[in-house]
C-alpha positions in Angstrom: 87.0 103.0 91.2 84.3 105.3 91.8 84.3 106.7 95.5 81.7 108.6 97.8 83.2 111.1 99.2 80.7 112.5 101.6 80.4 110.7 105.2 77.6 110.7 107.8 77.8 112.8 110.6 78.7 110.5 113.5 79.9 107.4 111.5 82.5 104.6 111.6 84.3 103.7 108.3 86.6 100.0 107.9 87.3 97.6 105.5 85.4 94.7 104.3 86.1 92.0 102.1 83.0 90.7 100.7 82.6 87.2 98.2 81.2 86.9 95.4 80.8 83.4 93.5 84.6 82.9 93.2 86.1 86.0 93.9 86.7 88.7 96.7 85.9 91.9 96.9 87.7 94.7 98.8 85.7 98.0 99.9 85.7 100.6 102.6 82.1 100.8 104.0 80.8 103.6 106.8 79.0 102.1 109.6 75.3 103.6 110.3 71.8 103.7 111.7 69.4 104.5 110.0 66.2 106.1 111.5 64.8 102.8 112.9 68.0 102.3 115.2 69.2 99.5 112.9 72.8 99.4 111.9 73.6 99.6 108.0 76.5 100.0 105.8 77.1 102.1 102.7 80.1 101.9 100.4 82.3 104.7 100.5 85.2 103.3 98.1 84.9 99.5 96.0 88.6 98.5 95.3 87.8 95.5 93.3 88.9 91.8 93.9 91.8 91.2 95.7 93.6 88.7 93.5 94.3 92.1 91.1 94.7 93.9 94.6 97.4 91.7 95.8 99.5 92.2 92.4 99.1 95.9 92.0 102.2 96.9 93.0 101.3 100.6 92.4 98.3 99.8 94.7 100.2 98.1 97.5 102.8 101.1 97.7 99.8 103.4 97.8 98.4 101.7 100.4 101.7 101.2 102.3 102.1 105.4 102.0 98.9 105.8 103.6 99.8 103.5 106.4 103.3 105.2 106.7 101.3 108.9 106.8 98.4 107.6 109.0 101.3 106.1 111.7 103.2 109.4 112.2 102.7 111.3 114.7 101.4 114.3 114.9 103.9 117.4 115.4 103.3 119.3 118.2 102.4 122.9 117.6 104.0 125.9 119.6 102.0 127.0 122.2 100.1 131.0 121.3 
């Protein structure tokens, strides 16, 4: 699962599932314009087809750590 790890300056990343023949395809993509104005998207991270996704249970609890991490909040740090 090769993965760019370098963003744009001033992008938006989500996830897109795209289809191809008979199967799905999972990625996170960054949102962009290039230097004519027109929006684009680049491939940060291609996590394969989601029938595999959907029974990879070591993939699933990854993802549902991520979720649990991402949906804390932050701790408040003493004030200086």
């Amino acid at each position: 699962m090769p993965c760019r790890l370098k963003l744009r300056k001033g992008t938006d990343m989500f996830v897109k599932i795209t289809q191809i023949k008979d199967y799905c395809y999972v990625k996170i993509v960054e949102s962009y314009r290039d230097e004519k104005g027109v929006t684009r998207h680049s491939t940060i991270c291609n996590f394969g087809r989601l029938d595999r996704l959907k029974k990879d249970k070591s993939f699933i609890r990854s993802v549902a750590k991520l979720n649990e991490i991402l949906s804390k909040e932050e701790p408040e740090t003493a004030a200086e």
